[in-house]
C-alpha positions as CSV (number, residue, x, y, z in Angstrom):
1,X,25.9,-3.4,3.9
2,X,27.2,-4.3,0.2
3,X,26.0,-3.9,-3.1
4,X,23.4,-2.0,-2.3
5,X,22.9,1.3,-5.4
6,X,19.8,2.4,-4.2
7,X,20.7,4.4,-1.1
8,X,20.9,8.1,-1.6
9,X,22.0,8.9,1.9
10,X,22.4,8.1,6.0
11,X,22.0,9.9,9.5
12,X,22.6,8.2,12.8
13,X,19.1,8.2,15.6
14,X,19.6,10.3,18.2
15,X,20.5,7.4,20.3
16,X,23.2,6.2,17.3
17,X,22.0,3.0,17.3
18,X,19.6,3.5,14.1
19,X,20.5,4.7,10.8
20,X,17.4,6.5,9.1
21,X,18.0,6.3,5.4
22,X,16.3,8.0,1.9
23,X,16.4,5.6,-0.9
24,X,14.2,4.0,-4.1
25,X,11.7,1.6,-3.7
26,X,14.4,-0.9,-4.9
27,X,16.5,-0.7,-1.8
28,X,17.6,-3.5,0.3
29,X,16.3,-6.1,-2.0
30,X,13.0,-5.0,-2.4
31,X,11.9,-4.6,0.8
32,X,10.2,-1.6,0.2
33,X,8.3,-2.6,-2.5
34,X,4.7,-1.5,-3.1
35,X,3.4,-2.3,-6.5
36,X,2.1,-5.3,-8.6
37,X,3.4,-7.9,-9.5
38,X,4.2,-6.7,-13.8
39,X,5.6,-3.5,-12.7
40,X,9.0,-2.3,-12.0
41,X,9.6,0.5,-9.7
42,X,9.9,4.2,-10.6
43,X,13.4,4.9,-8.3
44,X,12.4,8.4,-8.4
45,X,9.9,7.8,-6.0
46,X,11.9,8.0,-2.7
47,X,11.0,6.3,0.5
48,X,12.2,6.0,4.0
49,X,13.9,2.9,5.5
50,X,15.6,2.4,9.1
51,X,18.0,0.1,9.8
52,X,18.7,-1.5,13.5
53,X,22.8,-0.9,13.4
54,X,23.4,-3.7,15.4
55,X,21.2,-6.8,13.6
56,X,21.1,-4.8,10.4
57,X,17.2,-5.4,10.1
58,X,15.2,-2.8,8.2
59,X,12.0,-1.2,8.8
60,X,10.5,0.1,5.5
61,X,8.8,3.0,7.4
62,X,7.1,4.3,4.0
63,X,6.3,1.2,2.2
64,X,2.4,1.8,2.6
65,X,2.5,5.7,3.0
66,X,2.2,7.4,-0.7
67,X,3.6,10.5,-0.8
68,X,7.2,10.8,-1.9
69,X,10.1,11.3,0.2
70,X,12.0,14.5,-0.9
71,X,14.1,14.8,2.5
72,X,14.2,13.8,6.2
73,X,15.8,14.7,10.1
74,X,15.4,12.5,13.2
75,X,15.2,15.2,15.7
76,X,16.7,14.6,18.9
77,X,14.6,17.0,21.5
78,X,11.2,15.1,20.2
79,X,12.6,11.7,18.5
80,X,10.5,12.5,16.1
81,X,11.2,12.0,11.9
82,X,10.7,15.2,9.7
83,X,9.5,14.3,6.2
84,X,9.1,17.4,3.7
85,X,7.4,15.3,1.2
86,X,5.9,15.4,-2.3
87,X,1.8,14.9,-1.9
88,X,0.0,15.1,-5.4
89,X,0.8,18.6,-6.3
90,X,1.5,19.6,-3.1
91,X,4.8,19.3,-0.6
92,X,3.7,19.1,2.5
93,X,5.4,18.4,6.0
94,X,4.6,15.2,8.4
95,X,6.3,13.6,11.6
96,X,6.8,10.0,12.1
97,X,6.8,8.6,15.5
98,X,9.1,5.9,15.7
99,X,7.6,4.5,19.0
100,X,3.9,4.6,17.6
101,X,4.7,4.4,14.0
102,X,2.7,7.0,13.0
103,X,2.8,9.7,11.0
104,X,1.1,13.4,11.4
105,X,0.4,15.8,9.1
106,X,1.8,19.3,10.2
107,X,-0.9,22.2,9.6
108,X,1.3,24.4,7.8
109,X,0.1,27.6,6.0
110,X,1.5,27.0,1.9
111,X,0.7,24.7,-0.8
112,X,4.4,24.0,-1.3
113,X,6.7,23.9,1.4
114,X,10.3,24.6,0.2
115,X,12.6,24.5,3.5
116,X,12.0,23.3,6.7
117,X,15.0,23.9,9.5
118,X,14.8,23.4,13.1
119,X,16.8,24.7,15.8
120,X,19.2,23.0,17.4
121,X,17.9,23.1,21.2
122,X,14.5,24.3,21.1
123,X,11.1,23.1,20.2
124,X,10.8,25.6,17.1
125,X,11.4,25.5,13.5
126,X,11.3,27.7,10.4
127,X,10.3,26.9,6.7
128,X,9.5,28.4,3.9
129,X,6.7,28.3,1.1
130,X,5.0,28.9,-1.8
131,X,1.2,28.8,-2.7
132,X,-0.7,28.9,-6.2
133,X,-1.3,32.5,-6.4
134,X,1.3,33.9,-3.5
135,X,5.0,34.4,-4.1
136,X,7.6,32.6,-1.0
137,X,6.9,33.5,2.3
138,X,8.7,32.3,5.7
139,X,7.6,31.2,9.2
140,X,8.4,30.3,12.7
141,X,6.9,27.3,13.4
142,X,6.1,26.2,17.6
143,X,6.7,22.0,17.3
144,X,4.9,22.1,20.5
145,X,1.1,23.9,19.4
146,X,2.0,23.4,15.8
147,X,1.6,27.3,15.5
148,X,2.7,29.3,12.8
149,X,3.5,32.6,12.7
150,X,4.1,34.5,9.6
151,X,8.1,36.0,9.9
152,X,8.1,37.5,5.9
153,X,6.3,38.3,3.5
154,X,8.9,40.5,1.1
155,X,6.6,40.0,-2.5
156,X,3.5,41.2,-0.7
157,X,3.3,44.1,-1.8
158,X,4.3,43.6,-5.7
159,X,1.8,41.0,-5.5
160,X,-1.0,43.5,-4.7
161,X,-0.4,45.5,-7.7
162,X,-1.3,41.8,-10.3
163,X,-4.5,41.4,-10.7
164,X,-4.6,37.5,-11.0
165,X,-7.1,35.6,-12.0
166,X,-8.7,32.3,-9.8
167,X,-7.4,28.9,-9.9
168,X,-9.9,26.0,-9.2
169,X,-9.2,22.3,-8.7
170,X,-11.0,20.0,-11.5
171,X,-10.5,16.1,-11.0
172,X,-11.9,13.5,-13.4
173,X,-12.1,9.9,-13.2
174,X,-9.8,7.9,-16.3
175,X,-11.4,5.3,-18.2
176,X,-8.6,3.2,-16.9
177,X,-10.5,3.7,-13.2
178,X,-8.3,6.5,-11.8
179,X,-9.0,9.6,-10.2
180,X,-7.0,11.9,-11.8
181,X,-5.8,15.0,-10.2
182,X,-5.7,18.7,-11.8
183,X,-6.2,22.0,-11.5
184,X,-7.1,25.1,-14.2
185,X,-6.6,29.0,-14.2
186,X,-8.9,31.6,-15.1
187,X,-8.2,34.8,-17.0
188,X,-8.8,38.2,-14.7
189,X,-11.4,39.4,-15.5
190,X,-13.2,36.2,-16.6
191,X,-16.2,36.4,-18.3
192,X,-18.0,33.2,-17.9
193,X,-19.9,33.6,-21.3
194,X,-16.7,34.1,-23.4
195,X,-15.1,31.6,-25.6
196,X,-11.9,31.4,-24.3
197,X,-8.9,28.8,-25.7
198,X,-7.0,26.0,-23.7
199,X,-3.7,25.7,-22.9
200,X,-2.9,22.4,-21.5
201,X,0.2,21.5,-19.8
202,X,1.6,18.4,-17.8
203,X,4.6,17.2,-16.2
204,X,8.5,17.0,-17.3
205,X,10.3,13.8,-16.0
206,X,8.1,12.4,-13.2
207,X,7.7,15.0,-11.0
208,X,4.0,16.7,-10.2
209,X,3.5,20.0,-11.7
210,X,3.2,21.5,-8.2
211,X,1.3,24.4,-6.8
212,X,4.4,26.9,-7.3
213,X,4.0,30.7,-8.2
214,X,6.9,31.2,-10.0
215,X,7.7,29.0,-12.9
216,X,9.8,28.3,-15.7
217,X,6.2,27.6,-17.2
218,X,4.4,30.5,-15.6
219,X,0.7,29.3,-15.9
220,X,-1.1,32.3,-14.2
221,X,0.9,34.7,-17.1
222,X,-0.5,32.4,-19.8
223,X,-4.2,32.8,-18.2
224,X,-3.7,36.5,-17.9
225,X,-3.1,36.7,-21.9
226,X,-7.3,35.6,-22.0
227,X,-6.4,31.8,-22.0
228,X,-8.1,29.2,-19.5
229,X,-5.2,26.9,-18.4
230,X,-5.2,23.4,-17.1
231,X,-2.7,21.1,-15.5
232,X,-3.1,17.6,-14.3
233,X,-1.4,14.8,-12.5
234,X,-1.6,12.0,-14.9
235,X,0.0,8.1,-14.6
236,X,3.6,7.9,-13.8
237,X,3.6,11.2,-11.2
238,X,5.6,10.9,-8.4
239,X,3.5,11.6,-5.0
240,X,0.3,9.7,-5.3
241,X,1.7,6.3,-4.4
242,X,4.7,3.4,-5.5
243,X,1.7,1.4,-8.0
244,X,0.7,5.0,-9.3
245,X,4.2,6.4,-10.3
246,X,5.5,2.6,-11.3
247,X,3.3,3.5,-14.4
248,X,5.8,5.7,-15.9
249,X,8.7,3.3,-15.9
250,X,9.0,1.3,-19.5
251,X,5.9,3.3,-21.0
252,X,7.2,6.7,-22.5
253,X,3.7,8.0,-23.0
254,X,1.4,4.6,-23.1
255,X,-1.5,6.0,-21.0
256,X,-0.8,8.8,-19.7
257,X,-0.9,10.3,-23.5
258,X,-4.2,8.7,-23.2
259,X,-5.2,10.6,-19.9
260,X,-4.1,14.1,-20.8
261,X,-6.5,13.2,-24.0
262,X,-9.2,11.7,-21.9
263,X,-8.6,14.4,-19.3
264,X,-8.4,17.6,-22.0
265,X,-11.8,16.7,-23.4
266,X,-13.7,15.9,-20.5
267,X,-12.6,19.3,-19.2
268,X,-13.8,21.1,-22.6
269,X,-17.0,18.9,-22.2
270,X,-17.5,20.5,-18.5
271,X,-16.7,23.9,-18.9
272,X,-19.0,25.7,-21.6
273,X,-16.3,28.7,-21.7
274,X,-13.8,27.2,-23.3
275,X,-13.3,27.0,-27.2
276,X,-12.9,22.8,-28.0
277,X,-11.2,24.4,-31.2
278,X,-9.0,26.3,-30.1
279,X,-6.3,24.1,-27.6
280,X,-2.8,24.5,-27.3
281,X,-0.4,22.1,-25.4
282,X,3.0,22.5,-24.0
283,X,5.9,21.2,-22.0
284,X,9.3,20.1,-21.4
285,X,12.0,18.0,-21.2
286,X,9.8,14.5,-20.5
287,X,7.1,17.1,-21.0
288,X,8.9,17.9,-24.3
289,X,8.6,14.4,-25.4
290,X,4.9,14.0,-24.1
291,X,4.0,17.2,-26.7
292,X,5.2,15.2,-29.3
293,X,4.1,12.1,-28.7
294,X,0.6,13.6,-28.1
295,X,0.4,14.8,-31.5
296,X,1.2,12.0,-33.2
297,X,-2.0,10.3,-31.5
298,X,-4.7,13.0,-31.8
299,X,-5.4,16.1,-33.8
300,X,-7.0,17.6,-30.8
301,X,-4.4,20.2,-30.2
302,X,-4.5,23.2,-32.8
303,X,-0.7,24.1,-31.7
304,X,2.0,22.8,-29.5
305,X,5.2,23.8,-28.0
306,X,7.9,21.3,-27.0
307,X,10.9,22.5,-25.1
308,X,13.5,20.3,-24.7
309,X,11.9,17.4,-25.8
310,X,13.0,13.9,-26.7
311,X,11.9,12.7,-29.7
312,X,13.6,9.9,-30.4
313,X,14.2,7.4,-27.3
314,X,17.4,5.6,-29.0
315,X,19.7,8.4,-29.1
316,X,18.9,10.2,-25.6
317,X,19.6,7.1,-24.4
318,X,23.0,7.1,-25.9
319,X,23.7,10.6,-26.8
320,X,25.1,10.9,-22.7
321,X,24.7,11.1,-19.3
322,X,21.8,11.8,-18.6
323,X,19.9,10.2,-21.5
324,X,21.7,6.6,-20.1
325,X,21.0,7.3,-16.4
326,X,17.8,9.0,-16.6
327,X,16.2,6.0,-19.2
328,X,17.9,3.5,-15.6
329,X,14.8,4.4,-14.1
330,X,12.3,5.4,-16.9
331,X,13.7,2.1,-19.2
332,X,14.6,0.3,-16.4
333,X,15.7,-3.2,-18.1
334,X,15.1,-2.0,-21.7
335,X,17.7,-1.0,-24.2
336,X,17.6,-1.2,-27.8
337,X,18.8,-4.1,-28.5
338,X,16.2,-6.4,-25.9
339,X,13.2,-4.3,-26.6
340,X,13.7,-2.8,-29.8
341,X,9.5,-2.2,-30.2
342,X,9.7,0.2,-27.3
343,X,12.8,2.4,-28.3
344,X,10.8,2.8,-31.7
345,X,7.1,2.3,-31.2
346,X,7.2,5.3,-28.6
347,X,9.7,7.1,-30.2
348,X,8.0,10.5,-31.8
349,X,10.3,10.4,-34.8
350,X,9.2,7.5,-36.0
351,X,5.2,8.9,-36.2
352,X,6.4,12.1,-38.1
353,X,4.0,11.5,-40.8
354,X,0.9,11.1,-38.1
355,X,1.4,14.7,-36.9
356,X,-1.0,18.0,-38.2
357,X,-0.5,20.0,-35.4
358,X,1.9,23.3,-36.2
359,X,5.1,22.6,-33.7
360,X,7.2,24.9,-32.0
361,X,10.6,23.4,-30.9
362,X,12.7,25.1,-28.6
363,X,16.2,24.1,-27.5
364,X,19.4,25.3,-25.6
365,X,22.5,24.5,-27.7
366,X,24.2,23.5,-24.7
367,X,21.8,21.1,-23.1
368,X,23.6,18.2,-21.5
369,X,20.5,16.5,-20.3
370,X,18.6,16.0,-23.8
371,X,21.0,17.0,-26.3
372,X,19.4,19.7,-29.0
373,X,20.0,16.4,-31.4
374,X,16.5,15.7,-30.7
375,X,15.0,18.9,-31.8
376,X,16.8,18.8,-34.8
377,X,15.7,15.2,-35.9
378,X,11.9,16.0,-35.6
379,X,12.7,19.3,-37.3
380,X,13.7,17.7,-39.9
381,X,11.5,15.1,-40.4
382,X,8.5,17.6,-40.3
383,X,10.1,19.5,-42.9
384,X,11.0,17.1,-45.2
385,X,6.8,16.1,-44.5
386,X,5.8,19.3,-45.2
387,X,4.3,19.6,-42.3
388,X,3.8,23.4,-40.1
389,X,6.8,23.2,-38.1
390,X,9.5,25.6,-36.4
391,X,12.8,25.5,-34.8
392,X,14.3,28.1,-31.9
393,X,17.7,27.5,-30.9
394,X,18.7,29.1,-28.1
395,X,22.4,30.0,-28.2
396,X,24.7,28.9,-25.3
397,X,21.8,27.8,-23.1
398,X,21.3,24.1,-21.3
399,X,18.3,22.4,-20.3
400,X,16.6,25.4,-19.1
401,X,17.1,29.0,-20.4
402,X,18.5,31.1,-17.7
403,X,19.7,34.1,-19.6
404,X,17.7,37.0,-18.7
405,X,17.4,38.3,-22.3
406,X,17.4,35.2,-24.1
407,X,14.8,33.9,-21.4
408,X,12.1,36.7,-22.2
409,X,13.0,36.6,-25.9
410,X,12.0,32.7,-25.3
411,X,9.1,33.2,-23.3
412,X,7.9,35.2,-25.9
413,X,8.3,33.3,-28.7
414,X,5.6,30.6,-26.4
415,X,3.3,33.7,-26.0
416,X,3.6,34.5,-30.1
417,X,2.9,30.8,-31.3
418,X,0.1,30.4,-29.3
419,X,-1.5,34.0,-30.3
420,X,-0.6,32.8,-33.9
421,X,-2.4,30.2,-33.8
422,X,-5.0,30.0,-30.8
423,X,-6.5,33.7,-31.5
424,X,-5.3,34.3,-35.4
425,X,-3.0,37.0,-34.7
426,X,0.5,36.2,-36.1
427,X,1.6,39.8,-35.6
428,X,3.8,38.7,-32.2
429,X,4.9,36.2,-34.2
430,X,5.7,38.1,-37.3
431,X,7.2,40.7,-36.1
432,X,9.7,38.4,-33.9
433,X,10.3,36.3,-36.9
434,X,9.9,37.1,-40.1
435,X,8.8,34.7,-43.3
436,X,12.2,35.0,-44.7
């Protein structure tokens, strides 16, 4: 084929006369398509196509199937298709049957699957996985009985000594119609007639904030400092469908601000243990940006953290390479010159003087994917506002802080702000950074 720039990558069928491909929704003209008629795809929402070699026809095998693609293997012994796929805040594992063209969830035993390999002449496989509250384990898996049997478990028994406290699913329906999708920790030790405060946190780029263990943002550490902690899967997220996640392309925060608002409030309104006074919200990169966008619409949030963030859409988009690639999916069609309203209107920076909320920026000084321009900027402008505002730069870090020292020192400075100003103790705070 020709011009085609939304193919990621090709393997022959086993009988090499089928290619199985992993593109965007955009591919091959559109065939793949999914969404209504004013939307334009989010390309980070994979799919599967297969194309006949010989009359170059293609199947768009996941055009009605919602989770996202993240990879895929026509196995020879079986002819069946392996998909490790993202499913709301899952990834899970399905087979596709060609012949029947149907898929089958596989009953595997974690929340997250993170590998999936099978051998080269026998009916078996291994993967790997992660659960909410359970570090990676592995598994041999029997593709005949779909049987799994536990290989490795090597955090086990560093796992027993954490007393970690339970995670519980909460969904609420949007006032836009939606069931939205989230989950929230508990302290250990909960007490269910405390007052505890809210952190709430949401996704960076597109992506679900999945049912990992580990994490840059680790949510079970936050809970265990005596703060209830809730997540959710708002508009534009990858793995609930092509309509769902085409939300996020050309609206940098228009309604999905509104859900995590929606969303944060009908979860204090549930839950008579949490303090509606005290809420703190946090995230990164697109998460960054969603922390400051937030707090220039409400005054709900009584301190925020923003990591990475984008607060000014005009110049990520031309500060590099990722700020112009990344917006060819998230601005698909837009730049500042054809639709000027949405580079400023959504732009953070230009709402300064709308936010109250005290704001913690963090940045690597080395971050090629949002330059630590964008920090500085809303620095800035909350200064010269007057407004409770401060600025960590991490020296000789990128987008993420992978320095063991200079990543606890960061973490940290998170758990400090929000003891500052969620339970009224600056002493973290104070003694990490002084007024001077």
């Amino acid at each position: 084929w020709k011009d085609q720039t939304y193919i990621y990558s090709a393997q022959f069928s086993p009988d090499n006369k089928k290619l199985l491909l992993h593109g965007a929704p955009e591919a091959f003209n559109g065939i793949g398509l999914n969404i209504s008629a004013n939307q334009i795809a989010n390309s980070y929402d994979t799919q599967s196509f297969i194309m006949d070699i010989e009359t170059k026809s293609v199947d768009p095998v996941t055009k009605t199937f919602d989770p996202t693609i993240s990879a895929q293997e026509w196995y020879p012994l079986d002819n069946f298709i392996y998909y490790r796929v993202e499913e709301g805040d899952r990834a899970n594992m399905y087979r596709y049957s060609y012949k029947t063209k149907k898929f089958e969830k596989l009953p595997l035993k974690e929340d997250v699957i993170r590998s999936f390999n099978i051998a080269n002449n026998a009916s078996w496989a291994t993967y790997t996985g992660t659960s909410v509250s359970n570090s990676s384990r592995s598994y041999l898996l029997n593709l005949k009985t779909l049987e799994s049997t536990l290989i490795s478990d090597p955090y086990a028994e560093r796992l027993s000594l954490l007393n970690l406290g339970e995670v519980k699913d909460w969904n609420f329906t949007s006032s836009f119609g939606d069931v939205i999708e989230g989950r929230f920790y508990l302290p250990p030790g909960f007490d269910e007639n405390k007052k505890y405060p809210l952190i709430v946190y949401y996704y960076g780029g597109t992506s679900p904030t999945t049912r990992i263990f580990e994490s840059t943002y680790p949510l079970h550490v936050y809970a265990a400092q005596d703060y209830v902690v809730y997540t959710l899967q708002p508009s534009g997220t990858t793995g609930y469908g092509q309509e769902f996640s085409a939300r996020h392309v050309n609206a940098w925060g228009d309604q999905t601000a509104e859900e995590i608002i929606e969303g944060t409030k009908k979860f204090i309104a549930a839950h008579s243990f949490v303090d509606g006074t005290k809420i703190g919200n946090i995230g990164a990169s697109y998460g960054g940006f969603m922390t400051q966008y937030l707090i220039t619409k409400t005054d709900i949030f009584s301190a925020s953290v923003s990591h990475a963030g984008i607060s000014n859409i005009t110049s990520y988009w031309g500060e590099g390479y990722w700020g112009y690639s990344y917006s060819a999916g998230a601005s698909a069609g837009s730049y500042p010159w054809n639709n000027p309203e949405l580079y400023v209107k959504q732009s953070p920076l230009f709402h300064a003087d709308k936010i109250n909320t005290p704001l913690l920026l963090l940045h690597g000084s080395a971050d090629t994917n949002v330059p630590i321009g964008e920090s500085i900027q809303m620095y800035t402008a909350l200064k010269l506002l007057n407004k409770p505002v401060e600025f960590i730069k991490v020296m000789g870090e990128n987008h993420a802080i992978y320095d063991y020292d200079k990543r606890i020192s960061w973490n940290n400075a998170i758990y400090a702000w929000f003891a500052k100003w969620l339970k009224e103790d600056s002493r973290w705070w104070d003694s990490m950074y002084s007024n001077e």
